[in-house]
VMD Tcl script that draws the C-alpha trace (Angstrom):
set ca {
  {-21.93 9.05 24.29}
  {-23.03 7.21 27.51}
  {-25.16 4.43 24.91}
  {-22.02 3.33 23.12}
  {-21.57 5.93 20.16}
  {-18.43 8.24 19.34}
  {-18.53 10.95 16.83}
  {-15.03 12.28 15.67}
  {-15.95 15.59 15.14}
  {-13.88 18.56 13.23}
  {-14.46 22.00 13.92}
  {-12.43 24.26 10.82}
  {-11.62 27.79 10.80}
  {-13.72 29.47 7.68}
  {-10.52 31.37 7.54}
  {-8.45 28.37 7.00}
  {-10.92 26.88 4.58}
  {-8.61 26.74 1.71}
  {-6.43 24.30 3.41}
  {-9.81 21.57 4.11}
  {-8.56 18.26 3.38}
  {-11.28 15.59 3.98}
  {-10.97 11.59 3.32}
  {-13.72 9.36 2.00}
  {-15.48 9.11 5.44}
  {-16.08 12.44 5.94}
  {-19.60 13.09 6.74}
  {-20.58 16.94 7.02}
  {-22.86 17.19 9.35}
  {-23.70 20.91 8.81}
  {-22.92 23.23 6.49}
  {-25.43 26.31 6.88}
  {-23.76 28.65 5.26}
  {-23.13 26.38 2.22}
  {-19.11 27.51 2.21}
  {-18.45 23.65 1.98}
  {-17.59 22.19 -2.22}
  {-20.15 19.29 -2.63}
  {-19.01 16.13 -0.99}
  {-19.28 12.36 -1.81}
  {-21.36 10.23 0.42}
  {-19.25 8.78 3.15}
  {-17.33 5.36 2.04}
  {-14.30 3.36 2.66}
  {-12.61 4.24 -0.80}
  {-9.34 6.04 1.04}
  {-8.90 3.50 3.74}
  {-8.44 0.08 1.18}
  {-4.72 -1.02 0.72}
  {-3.16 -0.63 -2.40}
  {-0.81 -2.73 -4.40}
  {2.78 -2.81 -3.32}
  {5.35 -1.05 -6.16}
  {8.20 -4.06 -6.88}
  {10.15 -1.12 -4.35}
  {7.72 -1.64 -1.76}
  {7.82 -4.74 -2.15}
  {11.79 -5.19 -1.84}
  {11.63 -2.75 0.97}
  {8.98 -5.11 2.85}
  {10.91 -8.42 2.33}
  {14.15 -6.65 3.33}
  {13.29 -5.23 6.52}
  {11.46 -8.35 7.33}
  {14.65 -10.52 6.92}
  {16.95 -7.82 8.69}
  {15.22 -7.00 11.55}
  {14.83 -10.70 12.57}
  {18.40 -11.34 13.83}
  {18.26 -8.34 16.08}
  {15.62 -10.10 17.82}
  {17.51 -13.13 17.76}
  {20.62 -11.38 19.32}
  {18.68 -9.90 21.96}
  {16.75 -13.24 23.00}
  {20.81 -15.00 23.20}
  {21.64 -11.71 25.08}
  {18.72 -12.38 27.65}
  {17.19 -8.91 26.73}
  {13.53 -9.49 26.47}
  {12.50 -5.98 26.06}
  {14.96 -5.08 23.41}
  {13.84 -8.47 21.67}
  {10.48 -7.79 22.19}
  {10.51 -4.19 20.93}
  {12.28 -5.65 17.94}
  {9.62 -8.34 16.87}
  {6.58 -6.49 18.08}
  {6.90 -3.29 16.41}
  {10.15 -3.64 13.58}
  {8.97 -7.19 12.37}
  {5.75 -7.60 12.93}
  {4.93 -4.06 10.85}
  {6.70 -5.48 7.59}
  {4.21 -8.70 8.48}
  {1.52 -6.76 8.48}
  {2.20 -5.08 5.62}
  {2.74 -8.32 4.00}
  {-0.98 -9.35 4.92}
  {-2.48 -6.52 3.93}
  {-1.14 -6.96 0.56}
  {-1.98 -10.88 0.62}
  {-5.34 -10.12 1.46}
  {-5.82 -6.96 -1.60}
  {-4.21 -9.76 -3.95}
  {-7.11 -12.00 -2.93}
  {-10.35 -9.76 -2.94}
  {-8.84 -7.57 -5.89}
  {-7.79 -4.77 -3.36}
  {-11.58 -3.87 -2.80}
  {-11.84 -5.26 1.60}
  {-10.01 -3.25 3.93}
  {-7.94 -6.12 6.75}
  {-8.81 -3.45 9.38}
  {-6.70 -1.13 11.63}
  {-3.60 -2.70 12.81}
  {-5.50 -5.96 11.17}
  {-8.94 -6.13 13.07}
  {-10.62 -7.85 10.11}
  {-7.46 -10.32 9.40}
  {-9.44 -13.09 10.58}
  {-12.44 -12.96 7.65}
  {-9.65 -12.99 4.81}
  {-7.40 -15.06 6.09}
  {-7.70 -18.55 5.63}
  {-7.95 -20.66 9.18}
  {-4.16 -22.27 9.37}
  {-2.66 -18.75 8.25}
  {-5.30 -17.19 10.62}
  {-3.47 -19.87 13.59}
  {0.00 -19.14 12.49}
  {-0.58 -15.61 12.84}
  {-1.97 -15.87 16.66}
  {1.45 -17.95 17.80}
  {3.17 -14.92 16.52}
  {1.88 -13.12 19.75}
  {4.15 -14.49 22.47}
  {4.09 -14.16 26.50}
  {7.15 -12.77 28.27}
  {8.63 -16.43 28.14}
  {12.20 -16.28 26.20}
  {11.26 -19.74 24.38}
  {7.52 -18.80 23.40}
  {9.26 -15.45 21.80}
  {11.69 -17.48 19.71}
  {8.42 -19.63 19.06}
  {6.92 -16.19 17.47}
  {9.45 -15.20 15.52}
  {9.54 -18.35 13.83}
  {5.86 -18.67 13.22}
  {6.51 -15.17 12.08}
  {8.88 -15.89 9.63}
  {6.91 -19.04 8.50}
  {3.58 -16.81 7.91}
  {5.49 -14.46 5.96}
  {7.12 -16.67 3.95}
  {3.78 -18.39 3.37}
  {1.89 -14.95 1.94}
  {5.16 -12.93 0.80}
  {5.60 -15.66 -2.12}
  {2.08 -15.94 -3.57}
  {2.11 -12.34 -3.40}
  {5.42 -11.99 -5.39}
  {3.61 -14.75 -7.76}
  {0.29 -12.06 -8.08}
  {2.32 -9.43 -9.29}
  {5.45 -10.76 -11.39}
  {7.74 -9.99 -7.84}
  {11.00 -12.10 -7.12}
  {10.62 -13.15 -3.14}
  {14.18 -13.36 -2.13}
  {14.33 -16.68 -1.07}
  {17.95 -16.62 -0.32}
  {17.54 -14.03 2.18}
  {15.12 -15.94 3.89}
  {17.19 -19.04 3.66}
  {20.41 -18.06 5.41}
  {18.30 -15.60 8.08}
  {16.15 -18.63 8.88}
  {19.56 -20.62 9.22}
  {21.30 -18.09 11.24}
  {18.25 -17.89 13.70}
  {17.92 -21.61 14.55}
  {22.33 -21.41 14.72}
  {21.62 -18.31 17.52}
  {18.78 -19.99 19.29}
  {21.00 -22.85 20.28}
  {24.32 -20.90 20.86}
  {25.23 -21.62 24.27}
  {25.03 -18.41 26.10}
  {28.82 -18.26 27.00}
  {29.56 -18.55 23.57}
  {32.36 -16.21 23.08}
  {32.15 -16.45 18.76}
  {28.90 -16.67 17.05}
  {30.55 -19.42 14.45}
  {33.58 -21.42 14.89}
  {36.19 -20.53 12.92}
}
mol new
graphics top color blue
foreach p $ca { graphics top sphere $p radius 0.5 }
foreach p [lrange $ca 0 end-1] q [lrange $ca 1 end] { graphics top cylinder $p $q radius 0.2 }
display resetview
């Protein structure tokens, strides 16, 4: 609407009713008939992250450490978009994920972080807050490497006091010999014809 407002509305075949799936911010506006089952009042119960499975967990940490030497290899390569793809979407999703469970651990899974993390900023405390904003990099080659870095530092920083929450193992050897691997790559000459000498 022209003073700021936006309804999301849903128009549903009565013929198709059996197959009505609502969420916990569904309002019904009308109902005249009175075909509708009666419906909670509208809340944020469906949108609140819930505690990562010791899978999920895995999963997170291990995508997270593999993805990051792809970017790596495509910074030494010179090819920003394939580097940037890589830490922007691949990496920075298993960081988010990471947050979102950092921040349930710490309000008891009850405050929502946001879409794609609006509300990161109120949970967050203010140096994890900073590291997270040098995670978002320019098109400069040396302020990317700067991101993934900070990237892998902020992780590293919630990903362990979440394992500690819920009885996890963070696998600190992962991290370890990607973390080594990255700084080796980031000052790998680029006519490097072997990645290590032999």
């Amino acid at each position: 609407f022209q003073d700021g407002n936006r309804i999301d509305l849903t128009i549903f075949p009565l013929a198709s009713l059996d197959r009505w799936e609502d969420d916990s911010q569904t309002l019904i506006l009308l109902d005249k008939d009175g075909r509708l089952p009666p419906h909670a009042p509208p809340s944020d119960r469906d949108s609140l992250p819930r505690p990562p499975t010791s899978k999920q967990f895995d999963d997170c940490c291990n995508e997270f450490w593999w993805v990051n030497p792809y970017v790596a290899k495509g910074l030494w390569r010179g090819e920003l978009t394939y580097a940037r793809a890589m830490l922007d979407e691949y990496v920075r999703e298993q960081l988010m994920k990471m947050l979102t469970w950092y921040v349930g651990a710490h309000t008891g899974f009850t405050q929502s972080p946001g879409k794609l993390g609006k509300y990161l900023q109120r949970y967050l405390e203010p140096e994890l807050w900073d590291l997270l904003t040098q995670t978002y990099a320019d098109a400069a080659e040396e302020h990317a490497w700067q991101a993934l870095f900070a990237m892998g530092e902020l992780f590293r920083r919630v990903a362990i006091p979440v394992a500690q929450h819920f009885g996890f193992t963070y696998p600190q050897g992962d991290d370890e010999r990607v973390t080594a691997h990255l700084q080796h790559v980031r000052t790998l000459p680029r006519d490097a014809v072997e990645m290590y000498e032999t």
